[in-house]
N, C-alpha and C positions, 0 to 999 in steps of 0.2 A: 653403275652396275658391276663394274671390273673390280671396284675398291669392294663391294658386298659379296663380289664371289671371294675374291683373297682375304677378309677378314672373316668368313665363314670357315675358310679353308684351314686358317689358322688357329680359330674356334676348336676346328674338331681334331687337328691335330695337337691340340692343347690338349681336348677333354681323351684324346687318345693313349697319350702317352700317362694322364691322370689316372688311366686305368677307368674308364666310363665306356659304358657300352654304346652299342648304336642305339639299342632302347632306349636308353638314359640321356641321351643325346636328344633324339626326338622327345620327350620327356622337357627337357628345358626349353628349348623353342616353343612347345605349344604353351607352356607358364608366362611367357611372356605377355600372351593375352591379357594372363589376370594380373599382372605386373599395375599396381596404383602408383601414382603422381600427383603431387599438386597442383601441373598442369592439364591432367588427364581428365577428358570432359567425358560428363555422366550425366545422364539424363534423373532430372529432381524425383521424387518418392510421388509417386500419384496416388490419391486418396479416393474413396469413395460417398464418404459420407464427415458430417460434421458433427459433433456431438457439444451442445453446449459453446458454440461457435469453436471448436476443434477440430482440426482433421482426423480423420483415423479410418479405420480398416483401408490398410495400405494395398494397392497391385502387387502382387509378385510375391508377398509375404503370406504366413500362418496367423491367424489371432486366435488364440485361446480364449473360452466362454469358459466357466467350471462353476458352482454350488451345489450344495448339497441336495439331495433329491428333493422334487415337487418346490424347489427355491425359484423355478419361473425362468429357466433356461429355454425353452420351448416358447414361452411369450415372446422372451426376447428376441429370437430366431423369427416367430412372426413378425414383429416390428423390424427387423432388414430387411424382411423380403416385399414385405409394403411397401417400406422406403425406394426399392427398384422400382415402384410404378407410383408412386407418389413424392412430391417435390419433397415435404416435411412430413412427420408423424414423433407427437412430444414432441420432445425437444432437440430432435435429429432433422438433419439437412440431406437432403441428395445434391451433392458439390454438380457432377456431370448434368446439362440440362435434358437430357433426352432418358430415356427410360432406359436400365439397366437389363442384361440375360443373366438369371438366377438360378443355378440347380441347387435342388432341395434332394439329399441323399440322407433318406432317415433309413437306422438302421435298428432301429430299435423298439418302434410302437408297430401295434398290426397295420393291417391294408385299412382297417376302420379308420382306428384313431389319424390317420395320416390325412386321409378323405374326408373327416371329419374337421381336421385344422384347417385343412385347406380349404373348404365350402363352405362352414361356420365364421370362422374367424379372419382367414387373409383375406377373402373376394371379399369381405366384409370391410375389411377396413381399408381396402384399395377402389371399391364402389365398383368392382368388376362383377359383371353377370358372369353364373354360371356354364348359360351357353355360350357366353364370347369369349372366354377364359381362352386366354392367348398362350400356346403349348408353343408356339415358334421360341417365345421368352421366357419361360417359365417353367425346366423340367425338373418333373416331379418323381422320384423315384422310392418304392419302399422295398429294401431287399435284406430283411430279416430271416428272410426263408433262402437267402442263398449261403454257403458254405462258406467259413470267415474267411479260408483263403482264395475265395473268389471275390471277397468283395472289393477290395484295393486294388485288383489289377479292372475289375469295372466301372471303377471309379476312375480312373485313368484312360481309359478309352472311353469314357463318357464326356470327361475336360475335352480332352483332345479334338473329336466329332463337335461336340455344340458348340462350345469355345465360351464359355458364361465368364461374366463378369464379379460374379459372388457363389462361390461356392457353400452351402450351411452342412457343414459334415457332423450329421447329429446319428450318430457317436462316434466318436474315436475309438473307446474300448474294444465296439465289437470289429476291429481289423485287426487283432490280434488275437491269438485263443492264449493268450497269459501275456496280463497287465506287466506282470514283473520278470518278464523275460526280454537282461537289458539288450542285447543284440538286436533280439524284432523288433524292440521299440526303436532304438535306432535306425534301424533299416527304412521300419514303416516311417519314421518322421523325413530323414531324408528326400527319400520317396514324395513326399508331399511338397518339402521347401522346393524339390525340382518341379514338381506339377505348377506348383504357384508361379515361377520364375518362368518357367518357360511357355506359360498361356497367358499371362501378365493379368491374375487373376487373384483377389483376395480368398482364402480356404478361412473358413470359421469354423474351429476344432472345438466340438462339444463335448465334455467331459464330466466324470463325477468330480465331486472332493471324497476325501477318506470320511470315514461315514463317525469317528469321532469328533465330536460336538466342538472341540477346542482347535483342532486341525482342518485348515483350510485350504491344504496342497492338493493339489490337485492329484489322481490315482493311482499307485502302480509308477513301477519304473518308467511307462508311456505319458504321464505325468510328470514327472522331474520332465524329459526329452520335452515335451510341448513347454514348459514353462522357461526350459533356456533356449530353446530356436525357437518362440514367435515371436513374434514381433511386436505386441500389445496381447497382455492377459487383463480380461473384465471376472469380475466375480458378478455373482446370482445370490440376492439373498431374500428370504421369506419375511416380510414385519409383522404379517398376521394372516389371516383367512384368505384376503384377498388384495392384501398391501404387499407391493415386491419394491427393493432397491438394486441396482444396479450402478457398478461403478468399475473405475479403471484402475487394476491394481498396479501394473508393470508396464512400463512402456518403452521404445527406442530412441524415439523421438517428440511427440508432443503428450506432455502431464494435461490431464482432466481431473483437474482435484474434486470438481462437485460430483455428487451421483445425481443420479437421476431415479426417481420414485415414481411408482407408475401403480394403479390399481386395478382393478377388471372390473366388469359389469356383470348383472346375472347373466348376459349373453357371451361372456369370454372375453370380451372386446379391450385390451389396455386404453387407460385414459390417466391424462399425468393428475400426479396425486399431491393435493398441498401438501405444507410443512405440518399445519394444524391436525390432518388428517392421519397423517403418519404419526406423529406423536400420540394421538387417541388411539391408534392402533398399537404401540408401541406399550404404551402404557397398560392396552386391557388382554393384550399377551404376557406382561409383565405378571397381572394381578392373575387371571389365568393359571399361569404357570407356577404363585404362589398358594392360590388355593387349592391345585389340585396336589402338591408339593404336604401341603397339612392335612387334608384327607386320608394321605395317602402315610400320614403318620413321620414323613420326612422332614427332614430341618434345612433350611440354606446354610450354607458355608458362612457367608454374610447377611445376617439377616435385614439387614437393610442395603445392604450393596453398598459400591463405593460411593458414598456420598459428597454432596461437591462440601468442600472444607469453608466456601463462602459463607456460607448458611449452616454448617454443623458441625458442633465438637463433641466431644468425648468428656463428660467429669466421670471418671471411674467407669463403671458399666452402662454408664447412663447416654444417650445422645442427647446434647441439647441444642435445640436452634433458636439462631436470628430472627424471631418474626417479623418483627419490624423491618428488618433490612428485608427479608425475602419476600413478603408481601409489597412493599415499596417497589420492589423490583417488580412485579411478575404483575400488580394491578394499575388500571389507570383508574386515578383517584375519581368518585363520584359514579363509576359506570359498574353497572351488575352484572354480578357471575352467579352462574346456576352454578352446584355444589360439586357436581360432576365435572363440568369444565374447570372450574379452577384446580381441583384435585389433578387434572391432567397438566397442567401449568406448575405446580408443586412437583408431580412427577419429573416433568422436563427440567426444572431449574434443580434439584435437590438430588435425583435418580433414587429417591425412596421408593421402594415397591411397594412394602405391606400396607393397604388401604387403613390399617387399625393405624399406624402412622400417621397417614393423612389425614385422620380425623381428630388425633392427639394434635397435630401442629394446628389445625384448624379451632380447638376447643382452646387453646392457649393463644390463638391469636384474638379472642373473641376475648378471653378472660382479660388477656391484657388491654383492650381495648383498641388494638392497631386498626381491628375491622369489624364490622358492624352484622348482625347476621340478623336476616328479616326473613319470612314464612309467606310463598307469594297466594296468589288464590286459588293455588294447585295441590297447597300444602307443599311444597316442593323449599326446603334453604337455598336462600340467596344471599350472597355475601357484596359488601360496598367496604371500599378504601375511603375513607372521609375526606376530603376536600381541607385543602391548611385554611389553618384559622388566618385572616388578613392580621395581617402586623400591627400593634398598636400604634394610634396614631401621634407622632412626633410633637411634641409638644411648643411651640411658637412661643415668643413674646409679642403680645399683640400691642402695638401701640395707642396711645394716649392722647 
């Protein structure tokens, strides 16, 4: 203790004569704390949930959510909060075995729509009754009607009192009266990475993206801030009516390269959604968005899109495709395709939108003979890949 008083002592008449104040002094001592080693033990990153056998939404950290409007950010915020009272939902895990404390701070939809998610869709999909709706775990809060700079500090004494395990902060925006003023968005983020840290709690930051079509950053200077301090950003995206994708764009620590595809029922309800499925959604958004594109007296940029170069060239103005290689690929020989599904299979392997396309690759594949088009008792084309001819037979010396 004698040797810590006199190298103290020494300390400060060092930092004394450096010209360092006593502030400045108190000042290094308490940095010491956050002084890292590689022998300095830290307690491992705890996760809450698994995604595609992945950990992710960390304790202590921000995750950023972001898409563009109606891209299904709001499903996805219900499929977390399920996940707190349900072990799985798709294709997410709840890691913790005992049920998660969840607040729900929406700041953006009425008292309806809020009431509405939460009695429609969540108690739905966690099989909780309405009158056992467990408020001990589960708060719910809508404060669009409070003043924006009331709502961050009651967001903060709301962590604090209940002490939740996942926070869904749906929106970010509104804590700020201007997206692009860098100061409060700095302030406001800090603000939060402390809230996370010091209640050892995940915040899920819901945001827009910039509302052009080719830009998918997320809004406003409060935007940049969420997208360099959190700690995992997922994007929200639309594939059709009622087909969303979700994936993991930026991470700290564990990549989630697959997305995850999820659809809804006419009850609201998410349920995961094939690959087949997506694709036919993908494709009749495609066709969709070319014919209301020529109605509408417009032209594509590309009128066939990028196309995959396996299956198509270019002689002069012309596209011309592989049928044989592209039908070989995309049929199994002997088995029947309605005219509509393989058109979607030509979409997926080819990424040709225009339907007048699909039916020119199909009318050349018929003329060439690669595939066989029959008329079923629906009136309905059915297309078959022919089965190979058996190899002729080897011809032997037969003995004498």
């Amino acid at each position: 203790m004698e040797l810590n008083t006199v190298a103290l002592s020494l300390i400060q008449r060092e930092l004394s004569l450096a010209g360092f104040s006593p502030e400045d002094e108190q000042r290094l001592r308490e940095l010491e704390a956050f002084r890292i080693t590689p022998l300095k033990e830290l307690p491992p990153v705890e996760f809450l949930f698994r995604l595609h056998g992945r950990p992710c939404f960390a304790r202590g950290e921000l995750t950023g959510l972001s898409g563009k409007a109606k891209s299904g950010k709001t499903f996805v915020c219900s499929i977390l909060m399920a996940l707190c009272f349900r072990n799985e939902v798709l294709s997410l895990q709840r890691i913790e075995p005992t049920r998660l404390h969840v607040l729900w701070y929406d700041t953006e939809q009425s008292d309806e729509s809020t009431k509405d998610i939460l009695c429609q869709r969540i108690c739905q999909m966690t099989g909780i009754q309405q009158d056992q709706f467990p408020s001990e775990q589960f708060d719910v809060f809508n404060v669009r009607q409070k003043p924006v700079t009331e709502r961050l500090p009651s967001l903060e004494v709301a962590v604090r009192y209940r002490k939740p395990d996942l926070v869904i902060l749906d929106g970010l925006r509104d804590l700020v009266s201007d997206i692009n003023d860098g100061i409060i968005a700095q302030n406001v983020m800090e603000r939060l990475m402390h809230l996370a840290s010091e209640h050892h709690c995940a915040i899920v930051c819901v945001l827009h993206q910039n509302k052009s079509i080719e830009d998918h950053n997320p809004r406003g200077w409060i935007g940049t801030e969420l997208k360099h301090k959190a700690f995992e950003m997922y994007e929200c995206a639309k594939s059709s009516e009622r087909i969303f994708t979700w994936a993991q764009t930026d991470t700290r620590k564990y990549d989630i390269p697959e997305a995850l595809s999820f659809a809804v029922n006419e009850e609201g309800i998410p349920y995961r959604c094939t690959e087949k499925q997506l694709l036919e959604a993908q494709f009749e958004a495609q066709r969709k968005m070319v014919a209301k594109m020529e109605k509408c007296g417009g032209r594509l940029n590309k009128p066939y899109g990028d196309l995959n170069p396996k299956y198509a060239h270019k002689e002069g103005r012309k596209h011309v495709f592989d049928v044989k290689q592209l039908f070989t690929d995309i049929m199994t020989p002997g088995q029947t395709y309605a005219e509509e599904a393989l058109k979607t299979e030509i979409y997926a392997a080819t990424n040709a939108v225009k339907d007048k396309l699909h039916d020119e690759i199909l009318q050349k594949a018929v003329a060439e003979k690669v595939i066989l088009c029959t008329t079923n008792p629906f009136s309905k084309k059915e297309y078959v890949l022919p089965l190979p001819e058996p190899p002729d037979p080897v011809e032997q010396d037969l003995p004498f």
